[in-house]
Every structure is written in structure tokens, then in C-alpha cells.
C-alpha positions as CSV (number, residue, x, y, z in Angstrom):
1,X,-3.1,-32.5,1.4
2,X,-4.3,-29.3,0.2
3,X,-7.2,-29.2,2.1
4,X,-5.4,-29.9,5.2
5,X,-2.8,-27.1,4.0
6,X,-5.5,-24.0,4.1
7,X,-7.2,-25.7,7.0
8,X,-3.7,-25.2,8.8
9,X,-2.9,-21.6,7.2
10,X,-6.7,-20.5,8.2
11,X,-6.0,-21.7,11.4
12,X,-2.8,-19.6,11.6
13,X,-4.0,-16.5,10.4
14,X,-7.2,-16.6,13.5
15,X,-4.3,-16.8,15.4
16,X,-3.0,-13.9,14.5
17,X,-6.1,-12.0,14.3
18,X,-6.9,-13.0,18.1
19,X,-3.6,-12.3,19.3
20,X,-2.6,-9.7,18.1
21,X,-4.4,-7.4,15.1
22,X,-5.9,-5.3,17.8
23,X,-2.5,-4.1,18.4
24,X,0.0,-2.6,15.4
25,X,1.7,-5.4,13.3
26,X,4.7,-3.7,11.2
27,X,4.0,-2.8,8.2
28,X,0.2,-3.3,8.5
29,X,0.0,0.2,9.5
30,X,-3.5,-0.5,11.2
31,X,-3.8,0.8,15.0
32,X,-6.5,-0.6,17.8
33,X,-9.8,1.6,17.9
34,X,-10.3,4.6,20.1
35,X,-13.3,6.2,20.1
36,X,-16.0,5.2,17.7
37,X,-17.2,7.2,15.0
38,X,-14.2,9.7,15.2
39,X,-13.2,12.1,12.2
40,X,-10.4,14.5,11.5
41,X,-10.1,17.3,13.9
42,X,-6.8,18.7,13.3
43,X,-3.7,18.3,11.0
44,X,-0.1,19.7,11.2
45,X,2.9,19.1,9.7
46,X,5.5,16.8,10.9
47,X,8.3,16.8,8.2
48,X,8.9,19.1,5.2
49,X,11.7,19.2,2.5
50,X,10.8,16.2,1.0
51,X,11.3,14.9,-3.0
52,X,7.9,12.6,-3.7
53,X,7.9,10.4,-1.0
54,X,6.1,7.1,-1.7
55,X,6.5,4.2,0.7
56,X,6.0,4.5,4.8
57,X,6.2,1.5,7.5
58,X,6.6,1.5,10.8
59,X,9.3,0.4,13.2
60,X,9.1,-0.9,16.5
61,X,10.2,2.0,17.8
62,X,7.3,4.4,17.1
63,X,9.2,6.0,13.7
64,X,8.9,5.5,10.1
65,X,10.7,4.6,7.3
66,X,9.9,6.2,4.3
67,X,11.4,6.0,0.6
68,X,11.8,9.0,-2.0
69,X,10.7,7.7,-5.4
70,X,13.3,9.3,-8.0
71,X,16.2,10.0,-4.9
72,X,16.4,6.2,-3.9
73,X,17.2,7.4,-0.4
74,X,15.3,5.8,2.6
75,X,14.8,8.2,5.6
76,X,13.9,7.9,8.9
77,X,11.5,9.9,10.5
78,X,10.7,10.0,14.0
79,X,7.2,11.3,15.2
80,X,8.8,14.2,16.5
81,X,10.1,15.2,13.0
82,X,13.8,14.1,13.0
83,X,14.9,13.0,10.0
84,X,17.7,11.0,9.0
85,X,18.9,9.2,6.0
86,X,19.6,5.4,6.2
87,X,21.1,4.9,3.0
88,X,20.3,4.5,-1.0
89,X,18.7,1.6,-2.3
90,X,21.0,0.1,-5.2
91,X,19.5,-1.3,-8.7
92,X,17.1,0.8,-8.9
93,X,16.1,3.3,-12.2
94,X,13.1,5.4,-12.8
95,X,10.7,5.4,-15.5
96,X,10.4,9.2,-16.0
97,X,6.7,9.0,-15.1
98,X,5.7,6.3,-12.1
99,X,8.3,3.6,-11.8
100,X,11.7,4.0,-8.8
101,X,11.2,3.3,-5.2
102,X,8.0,2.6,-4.3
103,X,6.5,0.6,-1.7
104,X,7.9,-0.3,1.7
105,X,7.4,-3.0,4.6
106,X,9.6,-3.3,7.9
107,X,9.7,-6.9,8.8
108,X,7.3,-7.9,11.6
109,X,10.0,-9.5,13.8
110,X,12.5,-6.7,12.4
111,X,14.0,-7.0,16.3
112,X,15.4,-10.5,15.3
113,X,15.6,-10.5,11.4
114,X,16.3,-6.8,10.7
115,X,15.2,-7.1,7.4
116,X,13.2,-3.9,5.3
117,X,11.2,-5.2,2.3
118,X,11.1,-3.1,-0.8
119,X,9.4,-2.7,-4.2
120,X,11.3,-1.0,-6.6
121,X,11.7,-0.4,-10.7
122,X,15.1,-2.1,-11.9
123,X,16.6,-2.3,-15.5
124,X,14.9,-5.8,-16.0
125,X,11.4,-4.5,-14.7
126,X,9.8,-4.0,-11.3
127,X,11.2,-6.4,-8.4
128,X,10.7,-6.7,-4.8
129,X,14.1,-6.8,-2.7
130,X,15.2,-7.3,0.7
131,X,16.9,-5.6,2.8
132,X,18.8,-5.6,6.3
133,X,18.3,-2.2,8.8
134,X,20.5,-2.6,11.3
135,X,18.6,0.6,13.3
136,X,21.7,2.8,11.2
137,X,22.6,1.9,8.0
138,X,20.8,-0.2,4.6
139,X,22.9,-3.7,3.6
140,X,22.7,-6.7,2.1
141,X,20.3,-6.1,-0.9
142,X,18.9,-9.4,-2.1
143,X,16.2,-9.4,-5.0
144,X,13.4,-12.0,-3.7
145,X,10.9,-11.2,-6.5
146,X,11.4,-10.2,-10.5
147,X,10.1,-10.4,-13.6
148,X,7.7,-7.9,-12.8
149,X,6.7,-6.6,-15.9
150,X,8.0,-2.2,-15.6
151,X,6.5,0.8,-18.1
152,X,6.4,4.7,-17.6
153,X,2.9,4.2,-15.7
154,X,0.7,1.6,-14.1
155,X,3.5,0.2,-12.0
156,X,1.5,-0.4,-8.7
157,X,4.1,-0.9,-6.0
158,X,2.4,-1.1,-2.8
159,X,4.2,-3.2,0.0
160,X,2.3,-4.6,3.1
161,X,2.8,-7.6,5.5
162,X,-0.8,-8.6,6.4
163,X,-2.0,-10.2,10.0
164,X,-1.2,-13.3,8.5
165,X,2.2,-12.9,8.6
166,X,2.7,-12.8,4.8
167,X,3.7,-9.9,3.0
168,X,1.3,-8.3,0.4
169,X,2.1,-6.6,-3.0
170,X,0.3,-4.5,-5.9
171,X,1.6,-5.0,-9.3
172,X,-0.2,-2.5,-12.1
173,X,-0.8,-4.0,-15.3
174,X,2.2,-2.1,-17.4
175,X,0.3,-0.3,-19.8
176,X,-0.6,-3.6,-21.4
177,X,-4.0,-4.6,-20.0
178,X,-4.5,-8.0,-21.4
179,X,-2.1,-8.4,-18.1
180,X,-4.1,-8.1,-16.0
181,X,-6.4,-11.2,-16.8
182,X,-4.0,-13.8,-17.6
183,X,-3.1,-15.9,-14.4
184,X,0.3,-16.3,-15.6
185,X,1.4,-12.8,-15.2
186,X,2.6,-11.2,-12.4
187,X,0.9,-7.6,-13.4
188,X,-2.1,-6.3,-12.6
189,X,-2.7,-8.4,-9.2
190,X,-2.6,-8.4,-5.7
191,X,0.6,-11.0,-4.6
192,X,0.9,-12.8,-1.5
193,X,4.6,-14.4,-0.4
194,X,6.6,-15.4,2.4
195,X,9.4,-13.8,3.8
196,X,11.7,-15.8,0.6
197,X,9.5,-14.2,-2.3
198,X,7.5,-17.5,-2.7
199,X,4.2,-18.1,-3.3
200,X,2.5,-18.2,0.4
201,X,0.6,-21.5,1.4
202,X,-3.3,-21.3,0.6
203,X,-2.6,-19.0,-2.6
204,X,-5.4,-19.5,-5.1
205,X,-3.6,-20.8,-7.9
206,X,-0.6,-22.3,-6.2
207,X,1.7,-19.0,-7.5
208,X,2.2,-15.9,-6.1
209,X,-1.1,-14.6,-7.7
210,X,-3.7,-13.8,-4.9
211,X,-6.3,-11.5,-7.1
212,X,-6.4,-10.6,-10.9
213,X,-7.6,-7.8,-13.0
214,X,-6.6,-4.9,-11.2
215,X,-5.3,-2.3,-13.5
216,X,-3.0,-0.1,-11.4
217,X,-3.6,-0.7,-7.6
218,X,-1.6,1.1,-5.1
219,X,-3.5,1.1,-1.8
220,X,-3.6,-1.7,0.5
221,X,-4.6,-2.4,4.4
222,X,-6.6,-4.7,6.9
223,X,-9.5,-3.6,9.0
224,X,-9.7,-4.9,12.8
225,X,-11.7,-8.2,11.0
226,X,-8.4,-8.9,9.2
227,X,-10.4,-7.7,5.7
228,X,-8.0,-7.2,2.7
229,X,-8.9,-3.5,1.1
230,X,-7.6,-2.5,-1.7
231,X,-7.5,1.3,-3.6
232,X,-6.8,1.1,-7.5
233,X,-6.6,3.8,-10.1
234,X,-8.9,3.4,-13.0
235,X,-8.6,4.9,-16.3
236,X,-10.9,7.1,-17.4
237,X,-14.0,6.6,-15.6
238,X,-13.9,4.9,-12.5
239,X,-11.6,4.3,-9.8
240,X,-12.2,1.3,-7.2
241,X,-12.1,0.6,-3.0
242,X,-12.4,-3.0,-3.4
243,X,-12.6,-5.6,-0.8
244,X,-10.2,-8.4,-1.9
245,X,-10.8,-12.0,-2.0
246,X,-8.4,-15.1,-2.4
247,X,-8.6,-15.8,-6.2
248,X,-11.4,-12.9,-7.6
249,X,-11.6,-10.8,-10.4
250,X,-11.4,-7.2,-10.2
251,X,-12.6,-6.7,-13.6
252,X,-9.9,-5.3,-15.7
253,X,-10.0,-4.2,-18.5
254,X,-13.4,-5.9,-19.0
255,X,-15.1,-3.7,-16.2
256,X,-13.8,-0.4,-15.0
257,X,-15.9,0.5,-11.9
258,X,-19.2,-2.0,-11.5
259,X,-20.5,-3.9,-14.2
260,X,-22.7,-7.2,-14.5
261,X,-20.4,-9.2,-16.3
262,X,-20.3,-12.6,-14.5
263,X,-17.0,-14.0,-12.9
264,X,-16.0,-10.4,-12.3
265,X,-16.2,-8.4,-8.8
266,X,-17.5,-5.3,-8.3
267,X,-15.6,-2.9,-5.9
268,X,-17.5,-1.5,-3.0
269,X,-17.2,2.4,-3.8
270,X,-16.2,3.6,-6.9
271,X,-15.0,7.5,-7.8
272,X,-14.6,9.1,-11.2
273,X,-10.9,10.0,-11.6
274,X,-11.4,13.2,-10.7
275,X,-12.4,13.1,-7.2
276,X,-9.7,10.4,-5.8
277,X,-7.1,8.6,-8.3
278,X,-5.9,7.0,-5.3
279,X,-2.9,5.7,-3.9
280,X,-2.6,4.6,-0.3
281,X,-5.3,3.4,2.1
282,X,-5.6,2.9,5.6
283,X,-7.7,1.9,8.3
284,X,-8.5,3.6,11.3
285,X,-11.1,3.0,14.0
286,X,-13.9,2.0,12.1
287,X,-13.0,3.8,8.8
288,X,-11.0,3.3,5.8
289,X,-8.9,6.6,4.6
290,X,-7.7,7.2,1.3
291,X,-5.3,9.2,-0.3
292,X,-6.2,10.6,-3.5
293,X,-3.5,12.0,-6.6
294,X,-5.6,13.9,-9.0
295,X,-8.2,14.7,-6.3
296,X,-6.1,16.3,-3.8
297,X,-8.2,15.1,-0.9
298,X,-8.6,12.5,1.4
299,X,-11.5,10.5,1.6
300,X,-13.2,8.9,4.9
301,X,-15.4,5.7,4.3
302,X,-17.4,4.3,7.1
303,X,-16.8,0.2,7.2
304,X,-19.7,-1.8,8.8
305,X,-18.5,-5.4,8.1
306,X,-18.2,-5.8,3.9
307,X,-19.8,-2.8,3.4
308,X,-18.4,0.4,2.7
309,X,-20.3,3.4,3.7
310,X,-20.7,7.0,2.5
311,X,-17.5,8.4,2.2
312,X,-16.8,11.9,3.0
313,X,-13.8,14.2,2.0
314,X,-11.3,16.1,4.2
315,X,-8.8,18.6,2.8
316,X,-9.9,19.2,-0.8
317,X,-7.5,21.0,-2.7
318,X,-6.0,22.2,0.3
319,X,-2.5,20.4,0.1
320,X,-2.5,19.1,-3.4
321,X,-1.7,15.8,-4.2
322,X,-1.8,13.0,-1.7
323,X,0.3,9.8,-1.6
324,X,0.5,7.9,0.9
325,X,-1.8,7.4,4.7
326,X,-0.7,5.0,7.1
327,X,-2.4,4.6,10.9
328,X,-0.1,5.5,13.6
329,X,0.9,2.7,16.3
330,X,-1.1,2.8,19.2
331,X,-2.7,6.1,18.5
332,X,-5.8,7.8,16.8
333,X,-3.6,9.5,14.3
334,X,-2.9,9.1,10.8
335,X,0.6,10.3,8.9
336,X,-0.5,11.5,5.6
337,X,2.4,12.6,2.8
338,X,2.3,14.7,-0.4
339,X,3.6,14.0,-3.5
340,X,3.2,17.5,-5.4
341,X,6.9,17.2,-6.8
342,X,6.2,14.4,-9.5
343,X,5.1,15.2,-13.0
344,X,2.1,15.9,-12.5
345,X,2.2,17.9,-9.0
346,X,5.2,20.1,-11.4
347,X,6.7,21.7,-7.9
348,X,10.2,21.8,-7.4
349,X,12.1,19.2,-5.3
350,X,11.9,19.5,-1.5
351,X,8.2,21.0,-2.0
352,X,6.5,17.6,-0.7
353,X,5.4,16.7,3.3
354,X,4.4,14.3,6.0
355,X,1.2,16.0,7.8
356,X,0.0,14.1,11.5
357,X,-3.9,13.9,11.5
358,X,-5.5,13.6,14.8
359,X,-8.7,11.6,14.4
360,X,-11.6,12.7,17.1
């Protein structure tokens, strides 16, 4: 049964890949390739007055949705730069450090099920929740996932459907990193669910657990192979790009950065904390982008099949503290956002932005 189980979900997710990841899924955030080789030419700003925005997925339509961590409020921006608020996600408390609204995913058949997927701190820990966009107004909160293990850092919070149809969430290890290596937690790993909040068919361990020992992951996309990448914050030495499998280690808190321990993965490029501390990650035409925190830069890095190339940065310094890249739809464009009004960025609300970057 099981084996004809994964035969049928592998056989679903070629599927998908064939038909449509050359095109922008919702959520995924990962546009068809222009020309090759192309880097960033040119950046402007789109939107400004924002309070630490976090989450960004994309609607059918060609705009975003995109949550403010400590407000609650979702917003909708459209690639023109209107804004407008949607509403206020309920339940949800802050952390005074990393925990509140975090990650976001617009359903992929949003036209039919209207539903907006959301990963968020609550008084009982970190949840994911569902909710209904009716193209005006938030409703119908449901909480699909909890017990989700909250602190003041290492909360994760990343939400992404993948081309599989199954909808993708980090979890950070809570400050407690013995977490992160016991299968029976729900912190410090990569989940995979359906649409319900329940462990997807062909999950390693029959749970929601996908991959373990991750210590506070927040960056998460597919390339055009249907490749699972994954950015994580490390703790004082290294942080990781990792190229996730069903069922691996990542490492922590045995290994931070590459090591030779055996049963543990090593992550394909690893910075010190420094130069990235990353959060999102996207790809883009034959190139993985990532936002980096404490580096204030964004890094390119070449993919050629599983192997990541030498990456390059863009931007140092030049806009502080970067959150968040996702690909535009359809274009050779990436929407990059700051997050300079958190603790550690220590400017005043309204001092954050959404930036377009044309890639050439």
C-alpha cells in the first residue's frame, strides 16, 4: 500500500512539474526563465510606509498579499503600488522579538476556494490558520495546524504551496534545540500538509515532518526542476542554503554549517552570520536569491542541477535589512521588502519598503 501510495503521489507531482511549474503556481512565487544568466540591473521602490513586513504571495491577479508582523494587518499591493488593507488576522500575539504574523500562501485554486493560508504566533504557540479572501475583506479564520512550539526567537514561519500541490512550512526550533532532532516535534523542520493541516501522502514518517534539524529556517522555494531550497539562520557560525530532501537531517544542533558527522546533511553554501542571516529565498531564471537580515544584502547563487554556484552580492548595506524576495508572475522581476523597523533594524514604524528588481 505504501509503495503504491508514493508511486501515485510521485506520479502526481511530474504532473504538475510538466504542466505547469514553467508557469507561476500561487504561492510558489517562482516565474518561467527569460534570458539566461541574467543579474540585477535596476531596482526601485514600489511601496513605502510599511511596519516589518514579513509574508508575500501572489494572487491571480498579478498583486500581492503581504502581512505586517507586529500590526496583524494583511495588505494588498498591486504592482503599480496601490495599497490597501484587507483586514486583521485574529488570535494572533507577538513575542517581543520574532514571533506575530509571519508567513503567507494564497491558495493555488484561490478562484474557487478563496482561501489565504497563514502562519502566525498565538497564545498557545505558533499555528498555521486558514483563511477566506473574498478579493475584499479576511473571514472565516480556522486554525488547521497547532501545537507549534512559540519563544521570543527561532520561530521560522515561512509559508509556501510547492508544485506538488501541498503547502510547505518552516518551524524554528524555539530556543530549545534538542527540538530540532526529535521526530516527534513539530520545531525545527520543514512540514508538508494538505489543504486540511494533515500530514501530505508520501511524508517520510507518516506525520507532518518532512525534514529535521533545522534550527530556525525561514526561506523556502522551488527551482524550474521542482527542487526544494531552503535558507536557515544559524547561530553563531554558519548559516545554510540547503537543498531539502524527503526525510534528511539538516544537522542541528549537532552540525552548524558542514561537518562529517554521518546521517547528517551538509547544506550547499554556507555564510557566517554576518554576511546573510537569511530569511526569504527565491528562484529566478537559473538563480536562487536570498535575502539576508544581519547582512543587509542580497545574495545571487547560480544553480546548475544540485549544485549551488558562487554566489554574489547585490545591494550591500545599501537598504539595510532584508526580509523577504519573491519572483514576480510572468516576469524577470523580483519584489524584495525591508524589515529595518524590528528590534534590531531600531527605525521607527512606517520606515520599511517593497523594492521591484529587474533582473537582465
Amino acid at each position: 500500500m505504501k509503495s503504491c501510495r508514493n508511486t501515485l503521489v510521485a506520479a502526481a507531482a511530474t504532473t504538475a512539474l510538466t504542466a505547469g511549474l514553467l508557469l507561476t503556481q500561487a504561492g510558489t512565487g517562482n516565474a518561467a526563465p527569460a534570458a539566461a544568466d541574467s543579474v540585477p540591473s535596476a531596482i526601485s521602490t514600489v511601496s513605502s510606509g510599511w511596519s516589518i513586513p514579513w509574508g508575500l504571495s501572489w494572487l491571480p491577479d498579478g498583486s500581492a498579499l503581504i502581512s505586517e508582523r507586529d500590526s496583524f494587518k494583511l495588505f494588498k499591493l498591486t504592482q503599480s503600488g496601490a495599497k490597501t488593507q484587507v483586514g486583521t488576522v485574529p488570535n494572533v500575539v507577538t513575542t517581543s522579538g520574532e514571533g506575530g504574523l509571519m508567513g503567507l500562501a494564497v491558495s493555488p485554486n484561490w478562484n474557487t476556494d478563496h482561501y489565504v493560508y497563514i502562519m502566525h504566533t498565538a497564545s498557545d504557540g505558533n499555528r498555521i490558520a486558514r483563511m477566506t479572501y473574498d478579493g475584499s475583506s479576511l473571514s472565516g479564520y480556522k486554525a488547521i495546524v497547532t501545537g507549534i512550539k512559540k519563544n521570543k526567537y527561532h520561530n521560522g514561519g515561512r509559508l509556501k504551496f510547492g508544485p506538488d500541490g501541498y503547502l510547505y512550512a518552516t518551524t524554528g526550533d524555539a530556543q530549545t534545540s534538542s527540538n530540532a532532532q526529535d521526530k516527534n516535534s513539530l520545531n525545527g523542520k520543514i512540514l508538508r500538509m494538505t489543504t486540511d493541516g494533515k500530514a501530505a501522502p508520501g511524508n517520510p514518517f507518516g506525520t507532518l515532518v518532512y525534514s529535521l534539524g533545522h534550527r530556525n529556517p525561514q526561506g523556502l522555494t522551488w527551482d524550474a526542476q521542482g527542487r526544494l531550497w531552503e535558507a536557515e539562520l544559524g547561530n553563531s557560525t554558519y548559516d545554510e542554503l540547503n537543498l531539502i530532501e524527503a526525510g534528511k537531517n539538516y544537522g542541528w544542533p549537532t552540525c552548524e554549517g558542514s561537518c562529517s558527522t554521518s546521517g547528517m546533511t551538509n547544506p550547499k553554501r554556507q555564510w557566517t552570520v554576518g554576511e546573510a542571516s537569511p530569511s526569504g529565498v527565491t528562484y529566478a531564471d537559473g538563480a536562487l536569491y536570498m535575502a539576508a537580515l544581519r547582512g543587509e544584502r542580497l545574495w545571487r547563487i547560480p544553480v546548475d542541477g544540485t549544485s549551488a554556484g558562487t554566489p554574489k552580492a547585490y545591494y550591500t548595506s545599501s537598504y539595510g535589512r532584508l526580509r523577504t524576495v519573491e519572483t514576480v508572475p510572468g516576469k524577470n522581476t523580483l519584489w524584495l521588502s525591508t524589515t529595518n523597523a524590528d528590534n534590531n533594524g531600531g527605525e521607527a514604524d512606517g520606515a520599511d519598503k517593497v523594492f521591484q528588481v529587474e533582473l537582465k
